[in-house]
DRENDO-134416 format. One record per residue (C-alpha): x, y, z. Coordinates in steps of 0.001 Angstrom, whole numbers, plus 500000, padded with zeros to 6 digits. Layout:
N
<<X,Y,Z>>;
...
This chain:
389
<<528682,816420,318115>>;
<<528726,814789,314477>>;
<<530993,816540,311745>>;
<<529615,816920,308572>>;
<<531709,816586,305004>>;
<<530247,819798,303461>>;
<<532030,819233,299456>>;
<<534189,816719,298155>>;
<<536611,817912,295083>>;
<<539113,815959,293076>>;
<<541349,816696,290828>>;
<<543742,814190,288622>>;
<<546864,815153,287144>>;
<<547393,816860,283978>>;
<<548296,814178,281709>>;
<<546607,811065,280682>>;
<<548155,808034,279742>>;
<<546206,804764,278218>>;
<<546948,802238,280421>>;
<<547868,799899,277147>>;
<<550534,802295,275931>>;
<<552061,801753,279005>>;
<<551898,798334,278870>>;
<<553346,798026,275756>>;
<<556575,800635,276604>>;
<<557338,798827,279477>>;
<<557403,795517,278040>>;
<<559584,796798,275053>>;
<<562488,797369,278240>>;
<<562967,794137,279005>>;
<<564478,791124,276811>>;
<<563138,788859,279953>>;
<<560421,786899,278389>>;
<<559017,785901,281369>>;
<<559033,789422,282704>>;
<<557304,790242,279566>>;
<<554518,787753,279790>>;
<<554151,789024,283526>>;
<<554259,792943,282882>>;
<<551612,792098,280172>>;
<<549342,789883,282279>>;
<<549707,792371,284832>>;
<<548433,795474,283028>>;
<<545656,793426,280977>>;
<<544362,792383,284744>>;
<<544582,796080,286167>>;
<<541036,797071,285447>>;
<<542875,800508,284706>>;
<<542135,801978,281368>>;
<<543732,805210,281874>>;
<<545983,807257,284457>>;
<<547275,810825,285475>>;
<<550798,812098,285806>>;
<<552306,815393,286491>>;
<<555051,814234,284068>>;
<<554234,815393,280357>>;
<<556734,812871,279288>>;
<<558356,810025,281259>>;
<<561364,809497,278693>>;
<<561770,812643,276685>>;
<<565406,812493,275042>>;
<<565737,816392,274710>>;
<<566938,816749,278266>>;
<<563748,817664,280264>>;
<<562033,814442,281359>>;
<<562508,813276,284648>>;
<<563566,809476,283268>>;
<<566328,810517,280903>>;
<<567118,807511,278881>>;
<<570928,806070,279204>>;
<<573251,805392,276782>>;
<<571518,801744,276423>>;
<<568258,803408,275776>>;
<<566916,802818,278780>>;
<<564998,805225,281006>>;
<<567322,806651,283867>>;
<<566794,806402,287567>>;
<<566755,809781,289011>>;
<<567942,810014,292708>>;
<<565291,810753,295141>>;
<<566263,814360,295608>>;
<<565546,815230,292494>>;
<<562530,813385,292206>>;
<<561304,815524,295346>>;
<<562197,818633,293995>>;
<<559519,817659,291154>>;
<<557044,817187,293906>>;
<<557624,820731,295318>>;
<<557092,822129,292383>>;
<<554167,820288,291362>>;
<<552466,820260,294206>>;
<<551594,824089,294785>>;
<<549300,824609,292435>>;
<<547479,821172,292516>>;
<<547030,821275,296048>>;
<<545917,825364,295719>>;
<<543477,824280,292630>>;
<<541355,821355,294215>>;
<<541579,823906,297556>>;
<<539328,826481,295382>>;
<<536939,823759,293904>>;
<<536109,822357,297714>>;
<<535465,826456,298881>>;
<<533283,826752,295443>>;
<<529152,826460,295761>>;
<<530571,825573,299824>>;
<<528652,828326,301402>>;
<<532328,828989,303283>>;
<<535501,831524,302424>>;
<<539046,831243,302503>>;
<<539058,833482,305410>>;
<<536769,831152,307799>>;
<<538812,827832,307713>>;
<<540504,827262,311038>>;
<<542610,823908,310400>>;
<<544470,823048,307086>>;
<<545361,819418,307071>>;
<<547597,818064,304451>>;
<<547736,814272,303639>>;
<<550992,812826,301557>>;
<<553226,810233,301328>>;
<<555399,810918,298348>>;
<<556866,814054,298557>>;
<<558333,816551,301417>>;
<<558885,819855,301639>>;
<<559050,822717,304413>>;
<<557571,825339,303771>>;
<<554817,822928,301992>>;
<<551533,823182,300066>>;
<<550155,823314,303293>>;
<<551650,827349,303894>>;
<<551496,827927,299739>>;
<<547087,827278,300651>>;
<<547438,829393,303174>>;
<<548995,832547,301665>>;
<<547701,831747,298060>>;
<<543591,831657,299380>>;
<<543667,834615,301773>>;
<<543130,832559,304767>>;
<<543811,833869,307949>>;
<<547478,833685,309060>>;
<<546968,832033,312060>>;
<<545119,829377,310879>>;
<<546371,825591,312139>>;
<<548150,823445,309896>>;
<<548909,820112,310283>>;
<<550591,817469,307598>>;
<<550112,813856,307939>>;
<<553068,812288,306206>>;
<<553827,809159,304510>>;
<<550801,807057,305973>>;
<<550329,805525,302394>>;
<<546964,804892,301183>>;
<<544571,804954,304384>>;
<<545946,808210,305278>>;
<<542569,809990,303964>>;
<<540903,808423,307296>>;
<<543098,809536,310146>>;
<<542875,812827,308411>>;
<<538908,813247,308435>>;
<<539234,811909,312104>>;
<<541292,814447,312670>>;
<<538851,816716,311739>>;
<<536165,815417,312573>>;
<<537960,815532,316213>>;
<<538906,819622,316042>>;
<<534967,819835,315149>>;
<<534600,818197,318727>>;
<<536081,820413,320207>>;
<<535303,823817,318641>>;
<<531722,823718,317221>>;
<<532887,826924,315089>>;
<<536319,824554,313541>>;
<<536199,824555,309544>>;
<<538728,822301,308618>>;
<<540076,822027,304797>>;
<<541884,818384,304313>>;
<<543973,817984,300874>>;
<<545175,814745,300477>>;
<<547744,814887,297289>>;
<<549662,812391,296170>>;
<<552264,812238,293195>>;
<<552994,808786,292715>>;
<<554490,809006,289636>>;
<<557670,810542,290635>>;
<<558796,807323,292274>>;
<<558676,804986,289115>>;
<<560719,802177,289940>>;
<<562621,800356,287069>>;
<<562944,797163,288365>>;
<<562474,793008,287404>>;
<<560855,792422,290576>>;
<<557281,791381,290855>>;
<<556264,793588,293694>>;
<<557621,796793,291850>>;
<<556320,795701,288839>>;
<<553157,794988,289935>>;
<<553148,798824,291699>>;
<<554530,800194,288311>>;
<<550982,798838,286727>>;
<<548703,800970,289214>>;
<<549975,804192,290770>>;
<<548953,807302,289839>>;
<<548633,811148,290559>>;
<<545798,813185,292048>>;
<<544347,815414,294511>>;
<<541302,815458,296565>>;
<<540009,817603,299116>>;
<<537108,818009,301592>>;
<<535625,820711,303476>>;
<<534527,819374,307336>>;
<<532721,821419,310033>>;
<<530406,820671,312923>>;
<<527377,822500,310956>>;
<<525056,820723,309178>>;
<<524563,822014,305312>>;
<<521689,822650,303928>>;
<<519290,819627,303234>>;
<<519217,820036,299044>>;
<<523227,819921,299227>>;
<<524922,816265,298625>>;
<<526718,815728,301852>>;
<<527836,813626,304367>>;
<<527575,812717,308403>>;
<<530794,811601,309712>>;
<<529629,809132,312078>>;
<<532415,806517,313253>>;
<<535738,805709,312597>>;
<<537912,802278,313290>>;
<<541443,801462,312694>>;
<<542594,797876,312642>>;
<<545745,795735,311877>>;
<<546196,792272,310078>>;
<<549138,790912,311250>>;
<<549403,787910,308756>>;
<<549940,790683,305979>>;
<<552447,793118,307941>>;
<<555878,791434,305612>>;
<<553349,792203,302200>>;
<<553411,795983,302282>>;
<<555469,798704,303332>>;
<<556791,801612,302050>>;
<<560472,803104,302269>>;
<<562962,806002,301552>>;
<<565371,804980,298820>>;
<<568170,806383,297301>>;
<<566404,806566,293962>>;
<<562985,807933,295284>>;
<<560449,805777,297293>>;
<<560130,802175,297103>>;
<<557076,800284,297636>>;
<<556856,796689,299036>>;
<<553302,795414,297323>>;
<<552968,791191,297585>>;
<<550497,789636,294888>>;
<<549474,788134,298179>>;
<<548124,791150,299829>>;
<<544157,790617,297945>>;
<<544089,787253,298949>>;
<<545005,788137,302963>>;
<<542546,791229,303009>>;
<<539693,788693,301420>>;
<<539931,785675,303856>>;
<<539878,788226,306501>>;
<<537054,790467,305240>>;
<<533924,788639,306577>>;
<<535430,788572,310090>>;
<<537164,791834,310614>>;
<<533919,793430,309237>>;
<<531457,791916,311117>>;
<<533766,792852,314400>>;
<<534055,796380,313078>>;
<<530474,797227,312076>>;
<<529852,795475,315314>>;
<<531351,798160,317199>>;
<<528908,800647,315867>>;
<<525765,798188,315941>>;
<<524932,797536,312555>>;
<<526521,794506,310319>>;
<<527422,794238,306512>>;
<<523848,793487,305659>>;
<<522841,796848,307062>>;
<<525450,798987,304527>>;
<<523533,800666,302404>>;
<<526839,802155,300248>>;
<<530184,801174,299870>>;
<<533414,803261,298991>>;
<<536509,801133,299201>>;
<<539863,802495,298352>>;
<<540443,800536,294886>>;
<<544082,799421,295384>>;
<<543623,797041,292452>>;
<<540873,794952,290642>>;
<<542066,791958,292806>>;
<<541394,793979,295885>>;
<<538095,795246,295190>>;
<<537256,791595,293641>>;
<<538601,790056,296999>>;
<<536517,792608,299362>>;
<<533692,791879,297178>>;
<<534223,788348,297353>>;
<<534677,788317,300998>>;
<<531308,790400,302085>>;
<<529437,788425,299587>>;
<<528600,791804,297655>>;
<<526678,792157,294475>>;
<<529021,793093,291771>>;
<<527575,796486,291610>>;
<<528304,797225,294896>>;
<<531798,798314,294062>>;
<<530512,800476,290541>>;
<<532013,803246,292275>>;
<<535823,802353,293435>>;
<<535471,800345,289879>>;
<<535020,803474,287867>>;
<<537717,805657,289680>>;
<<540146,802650,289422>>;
<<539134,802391,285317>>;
<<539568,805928,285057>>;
<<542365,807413,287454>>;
<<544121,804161,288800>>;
<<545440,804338,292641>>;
<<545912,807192,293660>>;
<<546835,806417,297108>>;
<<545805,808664,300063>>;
<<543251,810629,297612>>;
<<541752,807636,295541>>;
<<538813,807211,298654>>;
<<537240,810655,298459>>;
<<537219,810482,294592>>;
<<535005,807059,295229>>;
<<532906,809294,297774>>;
<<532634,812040,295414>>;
<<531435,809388,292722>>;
<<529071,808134,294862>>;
<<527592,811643,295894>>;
<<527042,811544,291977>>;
<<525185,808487,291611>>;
<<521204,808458,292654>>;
<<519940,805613,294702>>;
<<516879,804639,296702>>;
<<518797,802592,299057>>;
<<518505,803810,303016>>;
<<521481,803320,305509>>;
<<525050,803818,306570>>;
<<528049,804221,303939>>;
<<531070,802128,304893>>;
<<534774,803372,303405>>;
<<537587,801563,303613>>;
<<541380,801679,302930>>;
<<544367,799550,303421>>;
<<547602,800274,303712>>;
<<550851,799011,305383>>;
<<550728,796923,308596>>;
<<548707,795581,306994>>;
<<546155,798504,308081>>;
<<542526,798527,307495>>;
<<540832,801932,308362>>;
<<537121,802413,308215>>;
<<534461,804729,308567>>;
<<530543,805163,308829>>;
<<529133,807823,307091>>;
<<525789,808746,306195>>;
<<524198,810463,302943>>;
<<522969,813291,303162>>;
<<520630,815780,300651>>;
<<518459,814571,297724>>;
<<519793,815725,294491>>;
<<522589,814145,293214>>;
<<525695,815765,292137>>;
<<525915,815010,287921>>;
<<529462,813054,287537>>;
<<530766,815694,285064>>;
<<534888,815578,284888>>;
<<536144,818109,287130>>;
<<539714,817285,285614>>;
<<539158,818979,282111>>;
<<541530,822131,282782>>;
<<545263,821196,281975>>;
<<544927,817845,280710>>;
<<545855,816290,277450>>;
<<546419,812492,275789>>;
<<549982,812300,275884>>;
<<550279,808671,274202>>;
<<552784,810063,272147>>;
<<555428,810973,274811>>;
<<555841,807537,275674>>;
<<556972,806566,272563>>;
<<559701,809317,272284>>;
């Protein structure tokens, strides 16, 4: 029985930041010239022009921002308890918002979702979002909920999976996924390379889809959940991870990690598309999780893709950085918003640590595309200026 993604809806963070402004703040905190020539080769190279946070300021001085500035001048390093207890806060109503906009123009209530199935790996809290959805939309109280924690940025796939598989087995299953991810809250302040590199990309968002075993109507943008794989490359297990610090998470992200994902590509591909009888050539669509412009440029490079291929993870990475768990779906969503003539599966993919590579076959479904109007307008202002002061 296939399981069918009925709406996609995304929402970023409240405030913007240009992704030069950052540049140049974070540069002005180190006397390092090297590290300065680094952080600014880094953030020219991103492909990021701007990103969300949940933080209106990073380094206000009136005693509110989360990175109070020392007596040096410096930003402060909040422990991680406190950075959490952002995230709990936070979290509610982002996770409750992009809830409603996946119900909206659905052709489904509150009241008939069976699963809720939350996707995060950087914050924690009990009672979660996952309850606050639950009570907040009217759904019914004994409705399953499930959270998939700290998976890192493939975590989107074991979730559809998920319910894709409850669809399986209960042809009557509607299943809301949220993935939501604050990433900001665990800004690192540190001359490494690896943190500095994940200093230049992460952002905050939300995304959620609505899955059941019921087709939707044929006019509706859509999608077939038809295959999933999960696969390891064991050469790039020591280049990512990510761990519980004292002073909120810390991330483990080698420059290396493009390079090992594109020498692999071509091979792990062809093995995985294999499995479901078709082959790169045959991909009509592809929505890969845009970790980075390296990554997309090596995945690219690898498949021996057109350029435009990757217009879609390209334009979410321009305009909302990574995201982690929720960037994928926002690439889905894009593409549901982009007319083509082209016939054939769409391949996703994410990578996280393990080096993990999950993928799955979907297939496009209904004929009128969904305009790519901002669904992020609500809430959100340029906040250039808090980074200065």
């Amino acid at each position: 029985m296939n399981a069918y993604i009925h709406h996609i809806a995304t929402l970023a963070a409240p405030f913007v930041y240009r992704q030069d402004t950052i540049r140049e703040r974070m540069m002005g905190w180190t006397s390092d010239e090297r590290h300065r020539r680094l952080l600014s080769a880094l953030y020219k190279r991103s492909g990021i022009e701007t990103r969300h946070s949940v933080l209106e300021s990073f380094f206000e001085t009136g005693g509110h921002g989360l990175f109070q500035p020392d007596g040096g001048g410096r930003p402060g390093n909040p422990g991680t308890a406190e950075r959490n207890a952002r995230y709990a806060k936070a979290s509610r109503d982002m996770a409750e918002e992009v809830a409603r906009r996946a119900l909206h123009g659905s052709g489904y209530q509150a009241s008939d979702i069976t699963h809720v199935i939350y996707v995060t790996c950087t914050g924690f809290v009990n009672p979660g979002p996952e309850l606050h959805l639950v009570e907040s939309l009217g759904m019914n109280p004994g409705v399953e909920r499930y959270t998939l924690g700290f998976m890192g940025c493939y975590a989107a796939f074991p979730a559809l999976r998920m319910a894709s598989q409850f669809c399986a087995a209960c042809e009557d299953a509607v299943v809301l996924v949220v993935c939501l991810e604050l990433c900001t809250l665990h800004l690192q302040l540190e001359d490494k390379p690896d943190v500095m590199l994940a200093n230049s990309l992460f952002a905050d968002g939300a995304a959620a889809a609505l899955v059941t075993a019921h087709s939707p109507a044929k006019e509706i943008p859509a999608y077939s959940l038809d295959g999933f794989t999960s696969e390891l490359v064991p050469s790039g297990a020591a280049h990512m991870a990510w761990d519980i610090g004292n002073h909120g998470f810390e991330i483990k992200l080698s420059s290396y990690v493009p390079e090992i994902l594109g020498a692999e590509m071509q091979t792990l591909m062809t093995r995985v598309l294999g499995k479901h009888h078709c082959t790169p050539a045959d991909i009509a669509e592809w929505a890969v999780h845009p970790g980075g412009r390296a990554i997309l440029d090596k995945v690219e490079q690898g498949l021996q893709l057109p350029y435009t291929a990757l217009a879609s993870s390209r334009r979410v990475l321009r305009n909302h950085g990574n995201m982690s768990s929720a960037t994928v779906l926002f690439v889905l969503k894009d593409l549901l918003g982009t007319p083509t003539q082209a016939t054939g599966p769409t391949c996703a993919m994410a990578f996280g640590p393990g080096l993990t590579v999950e993928v799955a076959l979907l297939e496009r479904l209904g004929c009128k595309p969904v305009h790519r109007a901002t669904e992020n307008t609500a809430l959100q202002t340029l906040h250039d200026s808090t980074l200065h002061g």
